[in-house]
C-alpha positions as CSV (number, residue, x, y, z in Angstrom):
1,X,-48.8,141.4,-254.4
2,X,-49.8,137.9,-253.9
3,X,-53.6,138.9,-253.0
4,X,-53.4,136.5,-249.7
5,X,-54.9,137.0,-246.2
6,X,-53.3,135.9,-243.8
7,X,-54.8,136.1,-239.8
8,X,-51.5,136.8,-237.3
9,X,-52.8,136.2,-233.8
10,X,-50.7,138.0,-231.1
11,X,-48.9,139.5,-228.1
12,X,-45.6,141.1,-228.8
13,X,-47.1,144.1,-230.5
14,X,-43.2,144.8,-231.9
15,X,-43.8,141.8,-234.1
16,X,-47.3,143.1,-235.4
17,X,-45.7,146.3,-236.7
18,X,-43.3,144.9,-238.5
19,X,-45.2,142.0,-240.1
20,X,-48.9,143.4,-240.7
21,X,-50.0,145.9,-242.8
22,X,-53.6,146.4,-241.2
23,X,-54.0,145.6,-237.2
24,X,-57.3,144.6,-235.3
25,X,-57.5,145.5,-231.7
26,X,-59.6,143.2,-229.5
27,X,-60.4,143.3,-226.2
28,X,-62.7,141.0,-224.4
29,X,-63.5,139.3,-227.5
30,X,-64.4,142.3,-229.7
31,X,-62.7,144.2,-232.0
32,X,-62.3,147.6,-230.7
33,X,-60.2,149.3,-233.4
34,X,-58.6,148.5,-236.7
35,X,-56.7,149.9,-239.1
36,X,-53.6,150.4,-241.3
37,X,-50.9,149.2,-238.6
38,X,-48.9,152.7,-238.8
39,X,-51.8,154.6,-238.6
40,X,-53.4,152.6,-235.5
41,X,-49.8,152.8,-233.8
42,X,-49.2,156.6,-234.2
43,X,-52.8,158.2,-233.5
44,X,-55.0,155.2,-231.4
45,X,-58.4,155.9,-230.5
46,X,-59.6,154.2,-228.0
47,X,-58.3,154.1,-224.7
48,X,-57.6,150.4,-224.7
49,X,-55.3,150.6,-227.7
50,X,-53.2,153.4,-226.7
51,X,-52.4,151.4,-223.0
52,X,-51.8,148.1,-225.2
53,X,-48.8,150.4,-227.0
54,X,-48.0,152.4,-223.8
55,X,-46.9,149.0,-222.6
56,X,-44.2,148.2,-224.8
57,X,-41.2,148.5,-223.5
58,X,-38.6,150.6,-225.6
59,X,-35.2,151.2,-225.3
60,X,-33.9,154.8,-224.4
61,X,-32.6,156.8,-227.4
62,X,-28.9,157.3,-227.5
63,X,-27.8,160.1,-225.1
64,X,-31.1,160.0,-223.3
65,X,-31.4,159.0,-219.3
66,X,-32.4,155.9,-218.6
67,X,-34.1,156.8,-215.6
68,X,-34.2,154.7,-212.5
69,X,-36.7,152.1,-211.7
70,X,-36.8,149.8,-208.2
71,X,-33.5,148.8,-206.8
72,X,-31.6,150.7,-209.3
73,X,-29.1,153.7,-208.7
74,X,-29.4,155.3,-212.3
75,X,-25.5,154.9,-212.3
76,X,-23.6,152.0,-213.6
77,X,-21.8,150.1,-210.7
């Protein structure tokens, strides 16, 4: 639309979806993967990326168990 380029540098990987239309993936300095952002997010290909988005944390869909993680019952108090 505006023919810009614009480099977003960061962490929370919820912002990146929402903001870029094409995503880099670097680790140790290097670009590992790139891509249209959707496409990167629902099929990564390297290793690196997919435990980048298995790190996000989500929120349970409605009706779904939360599950219990340290110190916590799975029932609310």
């Amino acid at each position: 639309e505006h023919e810009l380029t614009l480099v977003f540098v960061s962490h929370d990987l919820t912002v990146v979806r929402h903001l870029c239309d094409r995503i880099a993936v670097m680790q140790s300095g290097r670009i590992v993967e790139q891509g249209g952002t959707a496409e990167v997010y629902a099929a990564p290909q390297q290793p690196y990326t997919q435990s980048l988005l298995d790190a996000v944390p989500r929120l349970p869909e409605p009706g779904q168990d939360r599950g219990t993680g340290p110190g916590q019952t799975g029932r609310p108090a």
